[in-house]
C-alpha positions as CSV (number, residue, x, y, z in Angstrom):
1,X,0.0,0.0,0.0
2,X,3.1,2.2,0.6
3,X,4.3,1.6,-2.1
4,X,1.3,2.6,-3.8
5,X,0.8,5.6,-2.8
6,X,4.6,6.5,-3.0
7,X,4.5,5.3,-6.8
8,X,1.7,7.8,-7.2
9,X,2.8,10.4,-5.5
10,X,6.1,10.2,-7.9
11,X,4.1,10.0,-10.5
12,X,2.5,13.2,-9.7
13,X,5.1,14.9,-8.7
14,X,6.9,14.5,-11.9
15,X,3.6,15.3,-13.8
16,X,3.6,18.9,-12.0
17,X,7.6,19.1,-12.3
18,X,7.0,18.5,-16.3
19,X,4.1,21.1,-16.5
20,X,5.9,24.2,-14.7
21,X,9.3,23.3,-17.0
22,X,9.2,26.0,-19.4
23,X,11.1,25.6,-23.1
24,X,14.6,24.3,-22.7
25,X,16.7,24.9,-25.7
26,X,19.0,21.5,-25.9
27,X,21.7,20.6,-28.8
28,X,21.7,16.8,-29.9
29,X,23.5,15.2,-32.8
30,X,21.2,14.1,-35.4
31,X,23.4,12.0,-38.1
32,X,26.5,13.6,-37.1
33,X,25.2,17.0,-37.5
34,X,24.2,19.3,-34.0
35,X,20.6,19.9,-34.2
36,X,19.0,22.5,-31.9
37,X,15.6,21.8,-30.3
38,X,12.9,23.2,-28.1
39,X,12.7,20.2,-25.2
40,X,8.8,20.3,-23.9
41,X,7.3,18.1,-22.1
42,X,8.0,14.5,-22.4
43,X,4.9,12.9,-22.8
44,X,6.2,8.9,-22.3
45,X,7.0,10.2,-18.8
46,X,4.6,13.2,-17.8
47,X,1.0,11.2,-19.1
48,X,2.2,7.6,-17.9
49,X,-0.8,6.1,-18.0
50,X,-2.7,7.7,-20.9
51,X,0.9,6.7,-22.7
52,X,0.9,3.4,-21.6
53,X,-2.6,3.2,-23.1
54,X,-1.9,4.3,-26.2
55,X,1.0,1.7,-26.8
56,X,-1.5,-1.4,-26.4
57,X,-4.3,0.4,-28.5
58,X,-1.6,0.8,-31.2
59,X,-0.7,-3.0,-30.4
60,X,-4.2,-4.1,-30.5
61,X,-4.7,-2.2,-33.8
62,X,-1.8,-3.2,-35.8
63,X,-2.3,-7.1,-34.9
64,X,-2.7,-9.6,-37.8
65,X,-2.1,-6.7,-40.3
66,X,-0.1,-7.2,-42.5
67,X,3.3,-4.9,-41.3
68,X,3.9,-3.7,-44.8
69,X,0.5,-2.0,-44.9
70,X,0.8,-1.0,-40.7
71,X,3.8,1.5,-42.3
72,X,2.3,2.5,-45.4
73,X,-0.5,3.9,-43.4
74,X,1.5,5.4,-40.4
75,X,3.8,6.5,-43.2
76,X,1.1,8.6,-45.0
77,X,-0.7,10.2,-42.0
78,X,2.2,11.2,-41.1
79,X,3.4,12.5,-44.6
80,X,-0.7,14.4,-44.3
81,X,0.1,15.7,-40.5
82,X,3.4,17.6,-41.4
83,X,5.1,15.0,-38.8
84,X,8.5,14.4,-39.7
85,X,9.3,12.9,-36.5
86,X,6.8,9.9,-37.2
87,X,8.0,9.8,-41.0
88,X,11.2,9.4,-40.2
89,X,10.4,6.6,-37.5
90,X,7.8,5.0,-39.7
91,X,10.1,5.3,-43.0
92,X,13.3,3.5,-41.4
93,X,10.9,0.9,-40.2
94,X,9.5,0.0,-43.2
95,X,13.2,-0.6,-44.9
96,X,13.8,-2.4,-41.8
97,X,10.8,-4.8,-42.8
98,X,12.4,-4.8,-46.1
99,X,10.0,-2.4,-47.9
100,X,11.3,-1.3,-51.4
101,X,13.0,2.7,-51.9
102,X,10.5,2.8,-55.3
103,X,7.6,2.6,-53.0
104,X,8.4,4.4,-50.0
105,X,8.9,7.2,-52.8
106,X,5.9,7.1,-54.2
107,X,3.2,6.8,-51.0
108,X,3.1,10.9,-50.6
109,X,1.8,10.7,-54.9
110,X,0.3,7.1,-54.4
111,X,-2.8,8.1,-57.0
112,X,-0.6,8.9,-59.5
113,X,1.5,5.7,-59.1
114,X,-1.1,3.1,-58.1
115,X,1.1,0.4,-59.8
116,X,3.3,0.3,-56.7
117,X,0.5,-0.4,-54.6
118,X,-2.1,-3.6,-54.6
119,X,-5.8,-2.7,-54.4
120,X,-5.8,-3.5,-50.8
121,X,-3.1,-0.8,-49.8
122,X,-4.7,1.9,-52.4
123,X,-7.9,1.2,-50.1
124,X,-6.5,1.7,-46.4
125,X,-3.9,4.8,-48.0
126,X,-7.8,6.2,-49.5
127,X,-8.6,5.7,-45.8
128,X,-6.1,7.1,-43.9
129,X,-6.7,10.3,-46.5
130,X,-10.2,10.6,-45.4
131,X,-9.9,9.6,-42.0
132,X,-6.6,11.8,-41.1
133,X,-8.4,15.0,-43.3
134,X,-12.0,14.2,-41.5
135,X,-12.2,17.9,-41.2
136,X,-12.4,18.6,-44.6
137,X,-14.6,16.5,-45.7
138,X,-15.8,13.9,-43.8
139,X,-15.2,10.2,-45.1
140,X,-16.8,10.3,-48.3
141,X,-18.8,6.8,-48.3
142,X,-17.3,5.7,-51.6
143,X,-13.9,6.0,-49.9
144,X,-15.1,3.7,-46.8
145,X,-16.9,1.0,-49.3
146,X,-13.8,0.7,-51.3
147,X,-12.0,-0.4,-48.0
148,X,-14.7,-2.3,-46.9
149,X,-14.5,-4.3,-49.9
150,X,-11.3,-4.9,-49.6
151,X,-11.1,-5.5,-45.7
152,X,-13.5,-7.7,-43.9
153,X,-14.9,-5.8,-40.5
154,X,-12.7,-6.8,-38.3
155,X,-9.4,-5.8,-40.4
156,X,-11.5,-2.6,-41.6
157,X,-11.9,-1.8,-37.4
158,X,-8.3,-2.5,-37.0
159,X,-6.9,-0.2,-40.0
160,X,-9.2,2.5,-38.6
161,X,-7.7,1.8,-35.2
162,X,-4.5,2.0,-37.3
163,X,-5.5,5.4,-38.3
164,X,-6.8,7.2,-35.2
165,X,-3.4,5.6,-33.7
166,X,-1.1,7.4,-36.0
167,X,-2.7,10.5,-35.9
168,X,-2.6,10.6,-32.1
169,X,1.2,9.6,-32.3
170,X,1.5,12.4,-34.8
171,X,-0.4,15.1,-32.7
172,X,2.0,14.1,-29.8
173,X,5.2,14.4,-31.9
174,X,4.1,18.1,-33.1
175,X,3.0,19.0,-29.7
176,X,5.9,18.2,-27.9
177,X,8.4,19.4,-30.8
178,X,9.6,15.9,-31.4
179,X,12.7,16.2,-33.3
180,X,12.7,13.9,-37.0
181,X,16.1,11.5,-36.4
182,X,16.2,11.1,-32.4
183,X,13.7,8.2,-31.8
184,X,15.3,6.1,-29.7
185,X,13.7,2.8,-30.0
């Protein structure tokens, strides 16, 4: 119980520490060159649990896809949300996973080189469009039937899952002025 209650107390204490900390100005070396950048909150360690939560949604989301498509998708959201942090990440993953230079290329002009892609990933990259622009537009309901044609409902609820996943990651990246090169996974 002690314990407990010490853990929490931490916990909170480091929340509070994290919120009063105003912009530090830090150097790092990003591929051998110094890169200045704004350190703000770190979001792993300020929002534990809320963190913590988010890893085992994008877990739950990303299981029995296919990990080729997982990146493609993660890689366009984050190619629509400006987030070069996540790109980065997501980009180096795929090579990692043995994904071809042609087509990591070509997913920011996708539509104009739908070769690259199967049916399938033209569908969840329509998708992630739609889903990561909802603002726009909405998703238009040919866009959803296309995917649903290609996906049956429990891979459709897990690319979504995908989506809103990504986007969140992305949204915490900008926020927090995560720097493109210095994920350290």
């Amino acid at each position: 119980m002690t314990t407990n209650t010490t853990n929490a107390l931490n916990e909170t204490d480091m929340v509070n520490t994290a919120s009063t900390v105003s912009t530090v100005n830090t150097t790092k070396a990003v591929n051998g060159a110094a890169v200045s950048e704004n350190v703000r909150l770190d979001f792993a360690k300020s929002a534990r649990k809320a963190f913590r939560a988010l890893i085992g949604f994008d877990a739950a989301a990303r299981e029995g896809l296919d990990p080729a498509l997982v990146e493609l998708i993660q890689i366009r959201a984050s190619h629509l949300n400006h987030c070069a942090y996540c790109l980065h990440m997501h980009t180096n993953d795929a090579r990692k996973a043995g994904e071809s230079e042609d087509r990591l290329h070509m997913v920011a002009v996708w539509r104009e080189a739908r070769h690259f892609f199967t049916e399938r990933e033209q569908a969840a990259l329509a998708l992630t469009e739609a889903v990561t622009l909802v603002a726009d537009r909405g998703v238009p309901d040919d866009v959803y039937a296309r995917a649903a044609a290609q996906f049956d409902e429990q891979e459709l609820a897990q690319v979504l899952a995908l989506i809103f996943a990504i986007n969140t990651w992305n949204r915490i990246a900008l926020s927090t002025a995560k720097v493109a090169g210095t994920d350290e996974r």
